[in-house]
C-alpha positions as CSV (number, residue, x, y, z in Angstrom):
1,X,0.0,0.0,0.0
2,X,2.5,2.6,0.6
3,X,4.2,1.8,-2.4
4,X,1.0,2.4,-4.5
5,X,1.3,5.5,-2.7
6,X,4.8,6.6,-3.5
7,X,3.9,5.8,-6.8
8,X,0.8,7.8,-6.8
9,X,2.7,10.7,-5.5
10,X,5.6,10.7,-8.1
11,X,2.8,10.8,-10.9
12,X,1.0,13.3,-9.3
13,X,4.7,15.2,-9.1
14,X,5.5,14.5,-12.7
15,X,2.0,16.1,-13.6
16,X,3.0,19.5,-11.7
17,X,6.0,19.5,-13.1
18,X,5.0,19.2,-16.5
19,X,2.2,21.8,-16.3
20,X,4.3,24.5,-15.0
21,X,5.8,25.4,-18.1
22,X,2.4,26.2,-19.3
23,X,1.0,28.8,-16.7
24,X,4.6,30.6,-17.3
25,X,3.8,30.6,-20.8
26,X,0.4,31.5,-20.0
27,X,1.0,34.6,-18.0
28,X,4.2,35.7,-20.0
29,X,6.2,34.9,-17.1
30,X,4.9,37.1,-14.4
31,X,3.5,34.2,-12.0
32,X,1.9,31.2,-11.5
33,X,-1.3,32.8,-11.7
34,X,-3.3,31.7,-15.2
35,X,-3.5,33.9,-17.4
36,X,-6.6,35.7,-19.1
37,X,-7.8,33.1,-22.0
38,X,-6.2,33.0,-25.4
39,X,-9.0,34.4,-28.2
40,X,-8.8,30.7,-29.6
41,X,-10.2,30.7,-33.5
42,X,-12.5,27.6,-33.6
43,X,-13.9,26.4,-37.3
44,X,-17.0,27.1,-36.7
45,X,-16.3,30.6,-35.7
46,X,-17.7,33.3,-38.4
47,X,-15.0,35.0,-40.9
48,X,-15.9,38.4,-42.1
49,X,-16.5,38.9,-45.8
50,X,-14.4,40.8,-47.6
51,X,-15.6,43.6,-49.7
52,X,-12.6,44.9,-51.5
53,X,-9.1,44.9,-51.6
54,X,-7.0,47.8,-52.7
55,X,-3.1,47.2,-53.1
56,X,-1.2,50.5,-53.7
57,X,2.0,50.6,-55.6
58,X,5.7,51.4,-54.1
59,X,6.1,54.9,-52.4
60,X,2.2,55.0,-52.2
61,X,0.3,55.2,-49.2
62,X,-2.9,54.3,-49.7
63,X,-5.9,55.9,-47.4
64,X,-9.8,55.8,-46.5
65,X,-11.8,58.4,-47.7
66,X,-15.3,56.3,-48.5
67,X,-17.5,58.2,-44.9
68,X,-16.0,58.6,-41.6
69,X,-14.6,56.7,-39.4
70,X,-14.5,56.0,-35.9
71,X,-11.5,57.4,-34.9
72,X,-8.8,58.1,-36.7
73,X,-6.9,56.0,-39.8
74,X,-3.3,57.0,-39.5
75,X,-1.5,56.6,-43.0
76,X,2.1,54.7,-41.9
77,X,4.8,55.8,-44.3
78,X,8.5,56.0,-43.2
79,X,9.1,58.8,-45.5
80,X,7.5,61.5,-48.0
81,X,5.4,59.7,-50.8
82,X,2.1,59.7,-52.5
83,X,-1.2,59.7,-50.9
84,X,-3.7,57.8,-53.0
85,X,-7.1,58.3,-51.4
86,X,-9.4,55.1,-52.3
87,X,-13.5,55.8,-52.0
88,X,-15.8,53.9,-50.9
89,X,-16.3,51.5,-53.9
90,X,-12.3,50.8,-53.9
91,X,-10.8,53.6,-56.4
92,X,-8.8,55.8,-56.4
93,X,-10.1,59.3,-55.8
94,X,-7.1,61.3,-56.7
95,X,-3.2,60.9,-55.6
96,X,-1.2,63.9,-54.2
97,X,3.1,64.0,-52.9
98,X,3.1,64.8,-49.3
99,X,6.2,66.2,-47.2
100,X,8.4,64.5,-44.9
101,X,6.8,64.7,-41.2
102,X,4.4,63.0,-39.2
103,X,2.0,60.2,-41.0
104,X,-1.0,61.5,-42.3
105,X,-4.7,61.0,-40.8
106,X,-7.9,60.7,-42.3
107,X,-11.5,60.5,-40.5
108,X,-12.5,59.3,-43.1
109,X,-14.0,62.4,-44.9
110,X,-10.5,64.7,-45.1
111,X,-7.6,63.9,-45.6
112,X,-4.7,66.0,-43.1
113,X,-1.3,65.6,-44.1
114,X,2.3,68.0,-44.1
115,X,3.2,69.5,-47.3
116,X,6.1,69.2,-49.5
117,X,7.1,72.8,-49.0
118,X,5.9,73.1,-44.8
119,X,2.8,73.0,-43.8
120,X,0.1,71.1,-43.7
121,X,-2.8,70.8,-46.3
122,X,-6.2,69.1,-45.5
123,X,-8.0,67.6,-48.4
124,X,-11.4,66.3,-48.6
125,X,-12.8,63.0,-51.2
126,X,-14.4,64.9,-54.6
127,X,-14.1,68.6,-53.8
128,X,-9.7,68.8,-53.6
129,X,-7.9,70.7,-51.9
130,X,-10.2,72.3,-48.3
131,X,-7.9,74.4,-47.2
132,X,-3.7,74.8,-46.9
133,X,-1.4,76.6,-44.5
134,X,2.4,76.8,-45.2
135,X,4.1,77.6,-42.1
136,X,8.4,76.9,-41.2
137,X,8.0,75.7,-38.4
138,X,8.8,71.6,-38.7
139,X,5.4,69.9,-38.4
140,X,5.4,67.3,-35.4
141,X,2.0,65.7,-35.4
142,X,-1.5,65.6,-37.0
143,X,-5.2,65.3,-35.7
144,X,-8.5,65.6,-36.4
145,X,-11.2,65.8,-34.7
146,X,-14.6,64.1,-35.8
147,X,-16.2,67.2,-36.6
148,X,-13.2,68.5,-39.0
149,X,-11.2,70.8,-36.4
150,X,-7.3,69.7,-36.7
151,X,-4.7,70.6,-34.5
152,X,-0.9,70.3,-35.9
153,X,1.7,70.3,-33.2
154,X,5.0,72.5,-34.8
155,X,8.6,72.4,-33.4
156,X,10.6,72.4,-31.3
157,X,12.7,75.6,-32.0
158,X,15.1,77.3,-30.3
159,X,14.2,80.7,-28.1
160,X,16.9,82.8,-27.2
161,X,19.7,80.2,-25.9
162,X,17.8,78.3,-22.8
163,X,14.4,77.3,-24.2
164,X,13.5,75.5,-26.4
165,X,9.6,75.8,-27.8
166,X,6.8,74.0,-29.5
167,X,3.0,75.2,-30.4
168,X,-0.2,73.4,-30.8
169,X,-2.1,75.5,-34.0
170,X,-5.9,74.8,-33.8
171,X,-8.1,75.0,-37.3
172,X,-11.4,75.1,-37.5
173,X,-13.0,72.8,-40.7
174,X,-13.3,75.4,-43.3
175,X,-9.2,76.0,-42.2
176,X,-9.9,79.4,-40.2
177,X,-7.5,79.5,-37.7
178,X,-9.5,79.2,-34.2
179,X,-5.9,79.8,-31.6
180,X,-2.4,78.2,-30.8
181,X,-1.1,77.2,-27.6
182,X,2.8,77.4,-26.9
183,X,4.9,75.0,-24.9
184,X,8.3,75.5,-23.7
185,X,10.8,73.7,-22.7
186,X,8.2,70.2,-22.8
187,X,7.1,68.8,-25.5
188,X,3.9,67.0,-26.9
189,X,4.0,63.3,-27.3
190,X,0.2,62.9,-28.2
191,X,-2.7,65.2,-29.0
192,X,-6.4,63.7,-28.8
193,X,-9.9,65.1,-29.4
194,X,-12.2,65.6,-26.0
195,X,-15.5,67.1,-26.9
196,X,-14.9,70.3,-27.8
197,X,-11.1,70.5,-26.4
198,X,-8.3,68.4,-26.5
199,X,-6.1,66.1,-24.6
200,X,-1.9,66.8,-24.7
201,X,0.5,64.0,-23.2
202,X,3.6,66.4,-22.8
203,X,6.9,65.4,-21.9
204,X,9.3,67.8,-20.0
205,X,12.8,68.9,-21.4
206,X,14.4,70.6,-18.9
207,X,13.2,68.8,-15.7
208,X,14.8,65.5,-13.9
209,X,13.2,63.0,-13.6
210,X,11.6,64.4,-16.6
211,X,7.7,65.3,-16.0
212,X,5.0,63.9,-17.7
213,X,1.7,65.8,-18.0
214,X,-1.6,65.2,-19.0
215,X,-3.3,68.6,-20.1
216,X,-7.1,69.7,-20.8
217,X,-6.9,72.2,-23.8
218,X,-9.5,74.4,-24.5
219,X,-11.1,74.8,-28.2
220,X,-9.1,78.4,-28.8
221,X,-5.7,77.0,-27.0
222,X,-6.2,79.8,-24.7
223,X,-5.9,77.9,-21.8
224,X,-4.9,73.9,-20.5
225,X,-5.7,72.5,-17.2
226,X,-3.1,70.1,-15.7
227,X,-5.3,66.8,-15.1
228,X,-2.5,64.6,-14.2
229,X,1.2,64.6,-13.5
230,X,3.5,61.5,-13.7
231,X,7.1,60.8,-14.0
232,X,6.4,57.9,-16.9
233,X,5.2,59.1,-20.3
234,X,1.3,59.3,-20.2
235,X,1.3,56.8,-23.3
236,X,-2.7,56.6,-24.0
237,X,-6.0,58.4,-23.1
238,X,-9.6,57.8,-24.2
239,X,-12.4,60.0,-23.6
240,X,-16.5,59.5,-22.7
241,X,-19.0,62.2,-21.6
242,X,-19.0,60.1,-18.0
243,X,-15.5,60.9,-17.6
244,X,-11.5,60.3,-19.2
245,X,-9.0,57.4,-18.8
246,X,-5.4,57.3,-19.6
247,X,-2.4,55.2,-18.9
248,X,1.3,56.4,-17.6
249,X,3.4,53.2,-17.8
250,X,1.2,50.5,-15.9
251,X,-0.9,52.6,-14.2
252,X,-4.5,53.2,-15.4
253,X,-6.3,55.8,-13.8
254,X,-10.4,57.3,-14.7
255,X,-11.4,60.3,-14.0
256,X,-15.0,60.8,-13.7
257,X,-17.0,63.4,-14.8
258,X,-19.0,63.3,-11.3
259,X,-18.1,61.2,-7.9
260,X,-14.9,59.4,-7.0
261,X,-12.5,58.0,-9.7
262,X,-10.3,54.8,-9.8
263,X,-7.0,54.1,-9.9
264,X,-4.9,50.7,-11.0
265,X,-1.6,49.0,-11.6
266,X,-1.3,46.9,-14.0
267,X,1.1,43.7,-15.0
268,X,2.8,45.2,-18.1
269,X,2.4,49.0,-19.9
270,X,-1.1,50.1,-21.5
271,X,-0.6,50.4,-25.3
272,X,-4.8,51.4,-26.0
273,X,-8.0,52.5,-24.3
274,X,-11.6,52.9,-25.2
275,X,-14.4,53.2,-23.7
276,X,-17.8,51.8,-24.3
277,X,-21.1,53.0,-24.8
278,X,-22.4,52.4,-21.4
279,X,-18.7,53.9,-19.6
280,X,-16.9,50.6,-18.8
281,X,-13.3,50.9,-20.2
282,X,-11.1,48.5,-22.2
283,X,-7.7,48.5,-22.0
284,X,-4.8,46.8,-23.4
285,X,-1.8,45.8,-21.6
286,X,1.6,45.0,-24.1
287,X,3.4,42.0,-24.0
288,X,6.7,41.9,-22.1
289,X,8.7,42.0,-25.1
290,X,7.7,43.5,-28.7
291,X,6.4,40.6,-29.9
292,X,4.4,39.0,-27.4
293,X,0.8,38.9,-26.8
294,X,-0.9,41.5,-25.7
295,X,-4.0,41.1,-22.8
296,X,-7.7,42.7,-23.4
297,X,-9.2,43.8,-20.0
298,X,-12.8,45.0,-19.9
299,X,-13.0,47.2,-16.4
300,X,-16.6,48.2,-14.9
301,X,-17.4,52.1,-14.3
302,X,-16.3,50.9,-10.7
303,X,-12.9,49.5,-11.8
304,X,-13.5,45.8,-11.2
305,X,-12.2,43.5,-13.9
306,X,-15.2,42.1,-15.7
307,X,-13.4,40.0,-18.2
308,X,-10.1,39.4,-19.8
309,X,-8.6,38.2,-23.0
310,X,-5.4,37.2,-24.4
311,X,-4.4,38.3,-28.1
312,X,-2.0,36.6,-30.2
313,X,0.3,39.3,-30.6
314,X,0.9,43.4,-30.2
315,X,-2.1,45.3,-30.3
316,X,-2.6,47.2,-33.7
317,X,-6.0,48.9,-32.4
318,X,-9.0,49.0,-30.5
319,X,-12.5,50.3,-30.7
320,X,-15.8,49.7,-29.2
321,X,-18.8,50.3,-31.8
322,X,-22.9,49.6,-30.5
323,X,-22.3,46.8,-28.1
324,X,-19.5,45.2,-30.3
325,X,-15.7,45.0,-29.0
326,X,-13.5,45.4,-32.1
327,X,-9.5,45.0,-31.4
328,X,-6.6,43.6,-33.7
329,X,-2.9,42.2,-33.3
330,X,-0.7,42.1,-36.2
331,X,-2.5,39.2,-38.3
332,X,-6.3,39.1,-37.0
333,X,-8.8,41.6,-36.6
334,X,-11.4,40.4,-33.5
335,X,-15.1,41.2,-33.2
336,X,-16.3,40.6,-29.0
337,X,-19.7,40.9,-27.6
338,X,-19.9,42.7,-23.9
339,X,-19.1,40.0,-22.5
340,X,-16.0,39.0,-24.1
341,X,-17.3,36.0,-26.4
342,X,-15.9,35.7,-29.7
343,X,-18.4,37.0,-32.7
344,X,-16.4,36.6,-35.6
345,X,-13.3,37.4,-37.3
346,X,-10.9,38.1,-40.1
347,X,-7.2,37.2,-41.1
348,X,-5.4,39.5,-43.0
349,X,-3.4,38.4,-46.0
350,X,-0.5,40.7,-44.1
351,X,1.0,41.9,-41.0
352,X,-2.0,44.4,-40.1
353,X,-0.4,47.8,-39.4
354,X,-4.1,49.4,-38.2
355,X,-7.7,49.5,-38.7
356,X,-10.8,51.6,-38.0
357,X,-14.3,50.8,-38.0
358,X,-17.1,52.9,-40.4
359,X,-18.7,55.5,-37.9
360,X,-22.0,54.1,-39.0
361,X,-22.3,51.2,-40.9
362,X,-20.5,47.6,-40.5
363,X,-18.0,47.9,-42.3
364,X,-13.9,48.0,-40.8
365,X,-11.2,49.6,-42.5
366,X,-7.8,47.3,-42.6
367,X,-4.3,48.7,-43.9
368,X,-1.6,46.3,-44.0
369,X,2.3,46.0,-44.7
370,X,2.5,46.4,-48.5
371,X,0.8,49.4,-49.0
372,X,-2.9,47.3,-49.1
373,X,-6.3,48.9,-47.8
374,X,-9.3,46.1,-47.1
375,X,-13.0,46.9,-46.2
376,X,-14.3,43.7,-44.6
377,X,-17.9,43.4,-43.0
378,X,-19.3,41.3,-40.8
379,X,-20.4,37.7,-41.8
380,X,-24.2,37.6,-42.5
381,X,-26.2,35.9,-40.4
382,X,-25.8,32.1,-40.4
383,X,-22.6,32.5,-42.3
């Protein structure tokens, strides 16, 4: 009897032993703890449809302009090329050179992009060219805002022989300037729509540690309101009428519009936020190295983890549309109920560099590595 019992025990041992390896595996190495579950692809899970494919040629960039989108479509380019806006049914709409600088963004609607010469130039589908500014100050970063505003951060440049200095220049749609802001001695890592305003991650220049800030800029750029102050970069920030979120390093912090906030620390850096209809935030967590997966976390208005999934790589966007969950790694584009269940999904043909969703509609905009633009819809019903 005890002999059936040391044997016993040594299988039991040799069963521990080999599952360790997988709950470090699972959780990236952090602990024993299991990780959130992997987003698993069975057969019979739905594949979206896809509607078109458009594949631009070498130096081109091509870029959404078929309706807007949720969000923002950043056009990746690593240096000056040709923008080739594609409508709605796939073609072309017109192609134009654009300057060295930032990558260019699109809503959808307009086009926002630096100019050959310095400046910036916004461009709509079938009507050319809404509005240009030339300016020589070296453009830093593009935005617009759903309603058309754009804000183009300029600089840095030198003032006097201690500063250094860098402004925010706010437009309104028809190009009218509506105000700038000026920084000095910090500059402006990311610049987001809120409402009416904007939201500036800033960096210090001069200080040590070097502060980060989060600042609330009003529509003009006559004034900004320090929300938060951290010594990490303040990497990501999402905005709701309930309240903002955003993400210094690991920690995740809400601040509500009324009542008592929330504040967490998370396993591994915050690469993207978004918030859902109803005010429960998604965020994802990176991998621990550059390619690893990254983790899905749905948090409550309250802060408590509702539910948690693991992608299969780096996370190349996320997005909540209705009640649908919409987030991406670098080959598969994910569509999640509220509660986390898989709907349906799509595989690219290449590495996916980013995607947005149609503002109304179904439809999701996919670029990829090798200058390719997709629309893809959701499977029909029973598909």
């Amino acid at each position: 009897m005890a002999s059936e019992r040391h044997v016993s025990g040594l299988w039991a041992a040799l069963f521990i032993i080999l599952l360790l390896p997988f709950l470090f595996l699972r959780q990236g190495g952090e602990s024993l703890l299991l990780n959130a579950p992997a987003l698993g692809l069975p057969a019979s899970l739905p594949r979206a449809d896809v509607v078109w494919e458009y594949q631009g040629g070498p130096q081109e960039a091509p870029l959404w302009l078929g309706g807007p989108l949720l969000g923002c479509q950043i056009v990746l380019r690593e240096s000056a090329g040709t923008l080739v806006a594609v409508s709605v049914e796939g073609s072309a709409l017109w192609r134009e050179e654009a300057g060295a600088g930032p990558p260019a963004v699109t809503g959808g609607r307009e086009v926002l992009f630096a100019a050959p010469g310095g400046g910036v130039v916004k461009r709509g589908g079938k009507n050319g060219v809404s509005w240009a500014d030339h300016s020589d100050w070296p453009v830093q970063l593009l935005t617009l805002a759903p309603d058309g505003r754009a804000a183009v951060v300029e600089g840095p440049l030198a003032e006097g022989s201690a500063n250094l200095m860098e402004r925010v220049r706010l437009y309104a749609p028809d190009g009218s300037m509506l105000g700038e802001y000026v920084l000095r001695n910090a500059s402006v890592l990311k610049i987001e729509p809120a409402g009416e305003g904007w939201f500036l991650s800033t960096i210090g220049l001069s200080s040590t540690p070097r502060g980060a800030r989060l600042l609330a800029l009003t529509r003009e750029g006559r004034s900004a309101r320090t929300l938060w102050e951290q010594e990490e970069v303040i990497q990501a920030v999402a905005h709701h009428p309930a309240g903002m979120a955003a993400a210094s390093g690991r920690r995740l912090k809400f601040f509500p519009q009324v009542g008592t906030g929330w504040e967490v620390e998370l396993a591994n850096p915050v690469s993207h936020l978004a918030f859902t209809a109803d005010g429960c935030l998604l965020a994802v967590e990176a991998g621990g190295s550059g390619a690893a997966p990254a983790r899905l976390t749905l948090f409550t208005s309250q802060g408590k983890k509702a539910w948690q999934r693991r992608l299969r790589g780096p996370c190349r966007g996320l997005f909540s549309r209705g009640g649908t969950v919409l987030v991406a790694d670098t080959r598969l584009v994910y569509a999640l109920d509220g509660e986390g269940r898989l709907q349906w999904c799509y595989e690219a043909p290449a590495p996916i560099a980013g995607f947005a969703p149609l503002a109304a509609g179904d439809e999701v905009v996919v670029a990829t590595e090798g200058q390719r633009l997709i629309l893809i819809t959701p499977p029909a019903a029973g598909g």
